[in-house]
C-alpha positions as a Markdown table, in Angstrom:
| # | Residue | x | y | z |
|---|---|---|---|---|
| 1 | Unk | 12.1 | 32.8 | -11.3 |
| 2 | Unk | 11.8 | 31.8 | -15.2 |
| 3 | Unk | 12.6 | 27.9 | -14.5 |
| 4 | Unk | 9.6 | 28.3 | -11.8 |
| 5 | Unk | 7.4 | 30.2 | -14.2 |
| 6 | Unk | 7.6 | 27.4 | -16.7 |
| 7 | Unk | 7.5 | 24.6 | -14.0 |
| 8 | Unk | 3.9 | 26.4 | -12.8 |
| 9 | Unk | 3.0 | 26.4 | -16.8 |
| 10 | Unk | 4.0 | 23.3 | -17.5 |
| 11 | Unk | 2.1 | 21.7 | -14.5 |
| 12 | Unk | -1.1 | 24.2 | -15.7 |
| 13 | Unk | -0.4 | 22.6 | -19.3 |
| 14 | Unk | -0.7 | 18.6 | -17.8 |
| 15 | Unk | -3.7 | 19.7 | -15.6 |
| 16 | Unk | -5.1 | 20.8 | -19.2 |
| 17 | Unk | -4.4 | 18.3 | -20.4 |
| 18 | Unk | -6.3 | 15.7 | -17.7 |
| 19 | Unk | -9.0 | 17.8 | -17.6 |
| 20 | Unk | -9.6 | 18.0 | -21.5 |
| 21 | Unk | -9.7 | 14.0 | -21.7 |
| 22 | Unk | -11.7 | 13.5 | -18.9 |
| 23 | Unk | -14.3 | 15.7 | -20.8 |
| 24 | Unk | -13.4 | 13.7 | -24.1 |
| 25 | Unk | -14.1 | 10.5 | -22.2 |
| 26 | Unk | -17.2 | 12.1 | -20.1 |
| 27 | Unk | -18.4 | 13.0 | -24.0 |
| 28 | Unk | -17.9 | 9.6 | -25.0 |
| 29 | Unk | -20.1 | 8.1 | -22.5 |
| 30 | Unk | -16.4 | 6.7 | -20.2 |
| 31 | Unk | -15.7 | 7.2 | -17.0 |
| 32 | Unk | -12.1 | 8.1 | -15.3 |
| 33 | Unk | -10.4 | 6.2 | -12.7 |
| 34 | Unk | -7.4 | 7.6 | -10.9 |
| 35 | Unk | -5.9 | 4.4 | -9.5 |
| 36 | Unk | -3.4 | 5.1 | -6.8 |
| 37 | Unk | -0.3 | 2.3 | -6.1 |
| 38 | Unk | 0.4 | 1.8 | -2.3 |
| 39 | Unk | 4.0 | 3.8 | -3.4 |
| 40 | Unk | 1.7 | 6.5 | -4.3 |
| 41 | Unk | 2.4 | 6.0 | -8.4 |
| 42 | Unk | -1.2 | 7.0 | -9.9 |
| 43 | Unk | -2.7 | 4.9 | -13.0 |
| 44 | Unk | -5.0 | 6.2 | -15.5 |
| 45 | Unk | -7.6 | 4.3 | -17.2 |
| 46 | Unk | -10.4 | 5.0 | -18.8 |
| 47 | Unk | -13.5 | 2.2 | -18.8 |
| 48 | Unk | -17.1 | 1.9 | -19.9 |
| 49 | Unk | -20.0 | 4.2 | -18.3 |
| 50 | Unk | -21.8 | 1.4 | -16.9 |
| 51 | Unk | -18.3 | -0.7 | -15.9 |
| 52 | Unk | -18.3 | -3.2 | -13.0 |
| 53 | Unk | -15.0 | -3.4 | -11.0 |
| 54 | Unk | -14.0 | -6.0 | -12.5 |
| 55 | Unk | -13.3 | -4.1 | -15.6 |
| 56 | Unk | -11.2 | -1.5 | -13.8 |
| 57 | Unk | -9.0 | -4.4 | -12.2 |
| 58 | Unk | -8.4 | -6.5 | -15.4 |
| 59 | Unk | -7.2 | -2.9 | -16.9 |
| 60 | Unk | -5.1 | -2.1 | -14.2 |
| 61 | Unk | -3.8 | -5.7 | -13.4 |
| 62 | Unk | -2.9 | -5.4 | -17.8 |
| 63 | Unk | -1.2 | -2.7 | -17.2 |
| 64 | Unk | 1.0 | -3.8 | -14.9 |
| 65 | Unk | 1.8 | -7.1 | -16.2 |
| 66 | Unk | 0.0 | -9.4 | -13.3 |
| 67 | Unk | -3.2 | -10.3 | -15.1 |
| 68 | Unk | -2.6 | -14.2 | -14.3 |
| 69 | Unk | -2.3 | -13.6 | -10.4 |
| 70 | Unk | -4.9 | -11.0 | -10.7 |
| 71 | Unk | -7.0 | -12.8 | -8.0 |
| 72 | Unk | -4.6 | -11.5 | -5.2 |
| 73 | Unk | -5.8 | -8.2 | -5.7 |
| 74 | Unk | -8.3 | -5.6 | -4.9 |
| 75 | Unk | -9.9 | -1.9 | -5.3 |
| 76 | Unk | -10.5 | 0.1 | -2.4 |
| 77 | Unk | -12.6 | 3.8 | -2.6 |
| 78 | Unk | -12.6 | 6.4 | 0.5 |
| 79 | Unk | -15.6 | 7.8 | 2.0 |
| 80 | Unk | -16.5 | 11.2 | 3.3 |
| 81 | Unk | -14.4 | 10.3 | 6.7 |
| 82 | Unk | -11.7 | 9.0 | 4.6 |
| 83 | Unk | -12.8 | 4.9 | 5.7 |
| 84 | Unk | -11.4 | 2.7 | 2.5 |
| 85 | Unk | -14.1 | 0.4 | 1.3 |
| 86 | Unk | -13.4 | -2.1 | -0.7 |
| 87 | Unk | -14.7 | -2.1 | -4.4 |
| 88 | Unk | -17.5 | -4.7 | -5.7 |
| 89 | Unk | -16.0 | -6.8 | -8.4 |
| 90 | Unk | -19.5 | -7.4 | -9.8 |
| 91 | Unk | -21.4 | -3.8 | -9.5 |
| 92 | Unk | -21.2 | -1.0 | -11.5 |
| 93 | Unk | -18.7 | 1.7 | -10.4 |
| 94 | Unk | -21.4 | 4.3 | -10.5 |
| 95 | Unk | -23.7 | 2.3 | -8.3 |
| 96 | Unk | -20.9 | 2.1 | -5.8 |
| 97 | Unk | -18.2 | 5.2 | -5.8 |
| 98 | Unk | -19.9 | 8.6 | -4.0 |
| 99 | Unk | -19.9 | 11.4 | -5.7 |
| 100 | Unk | -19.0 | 11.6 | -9.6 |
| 101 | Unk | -16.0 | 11.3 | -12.3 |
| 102 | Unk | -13.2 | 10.7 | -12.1 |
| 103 | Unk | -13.3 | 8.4 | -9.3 |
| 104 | Unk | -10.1 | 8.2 | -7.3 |
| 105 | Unk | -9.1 | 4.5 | -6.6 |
| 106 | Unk | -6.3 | 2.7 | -4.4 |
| 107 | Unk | -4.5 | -0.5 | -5.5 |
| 108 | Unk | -4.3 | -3.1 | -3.0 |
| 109 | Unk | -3.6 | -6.9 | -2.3 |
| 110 | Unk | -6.5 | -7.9 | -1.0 |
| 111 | Unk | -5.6 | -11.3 | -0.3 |
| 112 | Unk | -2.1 | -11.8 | 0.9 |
| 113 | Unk | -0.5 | -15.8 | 0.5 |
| 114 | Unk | 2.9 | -17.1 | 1.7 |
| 115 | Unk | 5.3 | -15.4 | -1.1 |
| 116 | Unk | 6.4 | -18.5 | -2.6 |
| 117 | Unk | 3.1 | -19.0 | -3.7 |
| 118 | Unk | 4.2 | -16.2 | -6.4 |
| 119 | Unk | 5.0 | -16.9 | -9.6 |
| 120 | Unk | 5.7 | -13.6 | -11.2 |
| 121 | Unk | 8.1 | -11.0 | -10.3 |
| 122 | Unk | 5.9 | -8.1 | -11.0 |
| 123 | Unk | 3.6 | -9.9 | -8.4 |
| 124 | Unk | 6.0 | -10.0 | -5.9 |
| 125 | Unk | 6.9 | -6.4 | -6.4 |
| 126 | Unk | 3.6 | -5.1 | -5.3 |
| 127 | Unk | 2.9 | -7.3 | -2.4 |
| 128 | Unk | 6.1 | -5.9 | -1.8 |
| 129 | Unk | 4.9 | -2.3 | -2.3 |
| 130 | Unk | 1.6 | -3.1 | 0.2 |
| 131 | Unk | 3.6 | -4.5 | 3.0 |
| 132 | Unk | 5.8 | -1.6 | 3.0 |
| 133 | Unk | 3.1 | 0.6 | 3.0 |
| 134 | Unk | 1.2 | -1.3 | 6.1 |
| 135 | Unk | 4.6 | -1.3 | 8.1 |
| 136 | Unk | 5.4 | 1.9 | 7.8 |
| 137 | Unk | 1.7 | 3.1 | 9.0 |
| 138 | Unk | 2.5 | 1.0 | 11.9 |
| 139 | Unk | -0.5 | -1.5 | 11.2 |
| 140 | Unk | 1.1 | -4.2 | 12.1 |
| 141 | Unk | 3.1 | -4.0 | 15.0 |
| 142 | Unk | 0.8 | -5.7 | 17.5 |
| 143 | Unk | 3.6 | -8.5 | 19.1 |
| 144 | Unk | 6.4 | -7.6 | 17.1 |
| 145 | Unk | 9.7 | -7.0 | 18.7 |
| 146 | Unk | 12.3 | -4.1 | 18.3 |
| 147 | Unk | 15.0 | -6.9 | 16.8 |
| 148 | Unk | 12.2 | -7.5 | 14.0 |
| 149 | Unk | 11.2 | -4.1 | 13.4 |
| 150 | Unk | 15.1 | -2.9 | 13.0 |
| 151 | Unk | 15.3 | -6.3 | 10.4 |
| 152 | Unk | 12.6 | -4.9 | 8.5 |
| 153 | Unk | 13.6 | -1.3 | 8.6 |
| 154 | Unk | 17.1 | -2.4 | 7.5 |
| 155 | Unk | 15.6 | -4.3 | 4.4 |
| 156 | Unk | 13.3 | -1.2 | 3.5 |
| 157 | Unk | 16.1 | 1.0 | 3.6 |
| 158 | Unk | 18.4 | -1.0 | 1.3 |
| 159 | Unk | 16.0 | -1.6 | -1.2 |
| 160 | Unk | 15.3 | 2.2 | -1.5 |
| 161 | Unk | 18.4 | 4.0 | -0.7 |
| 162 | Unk | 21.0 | 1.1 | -1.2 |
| 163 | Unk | 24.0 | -0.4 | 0.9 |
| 164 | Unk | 24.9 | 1.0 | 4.1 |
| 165 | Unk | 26.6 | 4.2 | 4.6 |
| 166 | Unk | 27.8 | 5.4 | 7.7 |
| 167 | Unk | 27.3 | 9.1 | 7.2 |
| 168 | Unk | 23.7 | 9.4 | 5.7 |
| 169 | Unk | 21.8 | 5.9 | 6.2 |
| 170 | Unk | 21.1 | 6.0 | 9.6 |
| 171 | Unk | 19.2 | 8.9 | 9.4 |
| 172 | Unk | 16.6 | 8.0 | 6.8 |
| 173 | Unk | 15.6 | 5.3 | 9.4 |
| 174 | Unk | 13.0 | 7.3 | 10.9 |
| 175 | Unk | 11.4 | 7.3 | 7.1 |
| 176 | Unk | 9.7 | 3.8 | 8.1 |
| 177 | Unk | 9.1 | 4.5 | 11.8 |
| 178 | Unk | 5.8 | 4.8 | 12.3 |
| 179 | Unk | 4.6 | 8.5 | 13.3 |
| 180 | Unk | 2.0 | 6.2 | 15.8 |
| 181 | Unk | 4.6 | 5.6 | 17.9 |
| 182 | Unk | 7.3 | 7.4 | 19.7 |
| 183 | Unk | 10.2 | 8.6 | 18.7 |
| 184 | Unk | 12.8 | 5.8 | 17.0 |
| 185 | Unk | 14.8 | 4.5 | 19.9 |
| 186 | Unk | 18.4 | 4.8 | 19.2 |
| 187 | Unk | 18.0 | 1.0 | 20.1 |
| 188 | Unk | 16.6 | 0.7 | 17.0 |
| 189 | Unk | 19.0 | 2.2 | 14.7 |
| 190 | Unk | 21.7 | 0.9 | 15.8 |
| 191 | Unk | 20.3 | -2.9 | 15.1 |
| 192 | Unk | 19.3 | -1.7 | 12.1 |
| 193 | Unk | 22.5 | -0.7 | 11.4 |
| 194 | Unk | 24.2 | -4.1 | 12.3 |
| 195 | Unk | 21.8 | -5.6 | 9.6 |
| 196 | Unk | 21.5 | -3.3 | 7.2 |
| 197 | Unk | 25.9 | -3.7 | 6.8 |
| 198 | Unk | 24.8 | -7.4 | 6.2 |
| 199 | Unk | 22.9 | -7.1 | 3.2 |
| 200 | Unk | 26.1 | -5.3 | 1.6 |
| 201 | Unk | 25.8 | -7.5 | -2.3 |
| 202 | Unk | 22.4 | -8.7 | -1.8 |
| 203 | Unk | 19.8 | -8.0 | -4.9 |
| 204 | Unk | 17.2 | -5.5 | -4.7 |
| 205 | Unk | 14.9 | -8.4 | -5.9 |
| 206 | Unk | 16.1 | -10.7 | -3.6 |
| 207 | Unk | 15.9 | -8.1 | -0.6 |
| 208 | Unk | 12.4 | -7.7 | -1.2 |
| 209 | Unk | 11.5 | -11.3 | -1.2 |
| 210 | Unk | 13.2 | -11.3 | 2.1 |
| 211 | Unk | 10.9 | -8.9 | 3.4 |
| 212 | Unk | 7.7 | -10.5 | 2.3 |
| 213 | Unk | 9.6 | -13.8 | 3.5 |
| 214 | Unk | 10.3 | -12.3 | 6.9 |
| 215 | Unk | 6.6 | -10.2 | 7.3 |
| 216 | Unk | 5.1 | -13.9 | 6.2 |
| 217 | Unk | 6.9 | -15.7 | 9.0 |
| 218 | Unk | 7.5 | -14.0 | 11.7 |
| 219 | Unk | 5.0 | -10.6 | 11.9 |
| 220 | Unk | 1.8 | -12.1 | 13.5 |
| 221 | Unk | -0.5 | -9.3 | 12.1 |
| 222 | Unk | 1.1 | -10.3 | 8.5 |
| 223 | Unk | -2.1 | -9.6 | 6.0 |
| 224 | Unk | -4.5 | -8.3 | 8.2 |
| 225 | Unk | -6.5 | -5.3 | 7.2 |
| 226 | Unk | -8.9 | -3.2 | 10.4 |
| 227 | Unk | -12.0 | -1.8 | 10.3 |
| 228 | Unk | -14.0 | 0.2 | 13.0 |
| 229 | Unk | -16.7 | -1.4 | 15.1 |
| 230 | Unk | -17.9 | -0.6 | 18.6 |
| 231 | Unk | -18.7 | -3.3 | 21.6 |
| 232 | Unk | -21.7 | -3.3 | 23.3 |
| 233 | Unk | -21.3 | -1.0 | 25.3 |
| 234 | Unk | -20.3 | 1.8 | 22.9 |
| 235 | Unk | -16.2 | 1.5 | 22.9 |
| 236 | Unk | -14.3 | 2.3 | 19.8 |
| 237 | Unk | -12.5 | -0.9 | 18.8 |
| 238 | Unk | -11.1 | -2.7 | 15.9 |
| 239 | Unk | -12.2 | -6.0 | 14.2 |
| 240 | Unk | -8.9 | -7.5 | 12.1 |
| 241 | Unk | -9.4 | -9.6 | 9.4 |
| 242 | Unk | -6.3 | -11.6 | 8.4 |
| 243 | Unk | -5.9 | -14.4 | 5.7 |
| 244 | Unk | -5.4 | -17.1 | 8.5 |
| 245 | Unk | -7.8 | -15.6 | 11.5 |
| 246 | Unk | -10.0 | -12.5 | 12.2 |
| 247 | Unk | -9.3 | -11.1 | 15.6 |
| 248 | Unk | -10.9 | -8.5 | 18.0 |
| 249 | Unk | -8.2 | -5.4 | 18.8 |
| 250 | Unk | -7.7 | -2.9 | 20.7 |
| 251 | Unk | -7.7 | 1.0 | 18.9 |
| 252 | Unk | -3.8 | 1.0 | 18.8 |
| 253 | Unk | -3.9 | -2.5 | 16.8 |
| 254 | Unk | -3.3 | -4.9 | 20.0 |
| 255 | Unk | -4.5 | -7.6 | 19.6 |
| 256 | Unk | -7.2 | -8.6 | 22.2 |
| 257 | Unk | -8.3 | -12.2 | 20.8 |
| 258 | Unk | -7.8 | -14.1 | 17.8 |
């Protein structure tokens, strides 16, 4: 009961503590942003009340150590109905953002390359984070096989929980199975298994790079990002937009022509 009492005081005192700069910085004529990481890490900065984008992304990209490939990336802001927009480089964040300070903000790549088009390891890290994050919302699974998705699952696992272990590994494979789709076929983790064994001695650097080697290669929705649209007739579809092709999709992320 005490060690919760000073957990709930503590997390009272750090709440404090935000709110009491974000008035010192509101004061001070600055805005807030909450940048969130696509592992869900949250940055702080603190920029200008008449700040473009820009300004924000140069901060963040400072921060964490990518400012020379800072070209990749991107600022996305939700709407009402949770839709991610993404951010203006050139406007003002006030002129953009609904609603007022702090604005909450989400990290993203924005324009994904082949990976050994990047130079710095940091880089590499969070293209790294953002694939991750797409294939375990399932986002790109249109024409991907079961063999592929157990590869990738196998390199996901080892880079967070490390080498294979009989008795607990297999069950954190459901933590990047999609909750789209059914239930993971036993199919699955037992390839992913076989694989994951194989990766015994491998880096975590180097497993990552695999990854963004393997997602580059051989995942055909690699980089693609959807929005809503409807047809002409009214039906709820999706319009991908990929670094090599833009392609019309089915609600379920099928492609239906690229």
């Amino acid at each position: 009961m005490a060690l919760a009492q000073r957990g709930d005081a503590l997390n009272r005192s750090k709440l404090k503590g935000h709110l009491e700069a974000h008035r010192q910085s509101s004061s001070s004529g600055q805005i807030t942003c909450f940048v969130t990481q696509p592992d869900n890490v949250v940055l702080h900065v603190d920029v200008d009340g008449k700040a473009k984008g820009q300004e924000v992304l140069n901060k963040i990209c400072t921060l964490l150590g990518i400012q020379d490939e800072a070209d990749y990336f991107g600022l996305q802001y939700a709407l009402s109905k949770g839709d991610l927009i993404w951010l203006n480089m050139r406007n003002r964040l006030s002129k953009q953002i609904p609603g007022s300070p702090p604005f909450k903000l989400f990290f993203k790549v924005k324009y994904f390359v082949p990976p050994y088009n990047l130079v710095l390891e940091e880089t590499k890290h969070q293209f790294y984070l953002n694939a991750v994050q797409q294939l375990k919302l399932g986002l790109w699974d249109a024409e991907t096989s079961l063999e592929l998705q157990s590869r990738l699952i196998a390199l996901m696992t080892y880079v967070q929980f490390g080498s294979f272990n009989s008795a607990t590994t297999p069950c954190k494979y459901a933590c990047f199975w999609s909750d789209r789709r059914a239930e993971i076929p036993h199919e699955v983790i037992s390839m992913a298994a076989t694989f994951h064994r194989q990766l015994t001695g491998m880096s975590v650097r180097a497993a990552q790079y695999e990854l963004l080697r393997t997602t580059h290669e051989e995942v055909p929705a690699f980089g693609v990002y959807f929005y809503q649209i409807l047809d002409m007739f009214g039906r709820r579809l999706l319009m991908g937009v990929g670094p090599e092709f833009v392609a019309l999709c089915q609600t379920d992320f099928s492609f239906i022509e690229r």
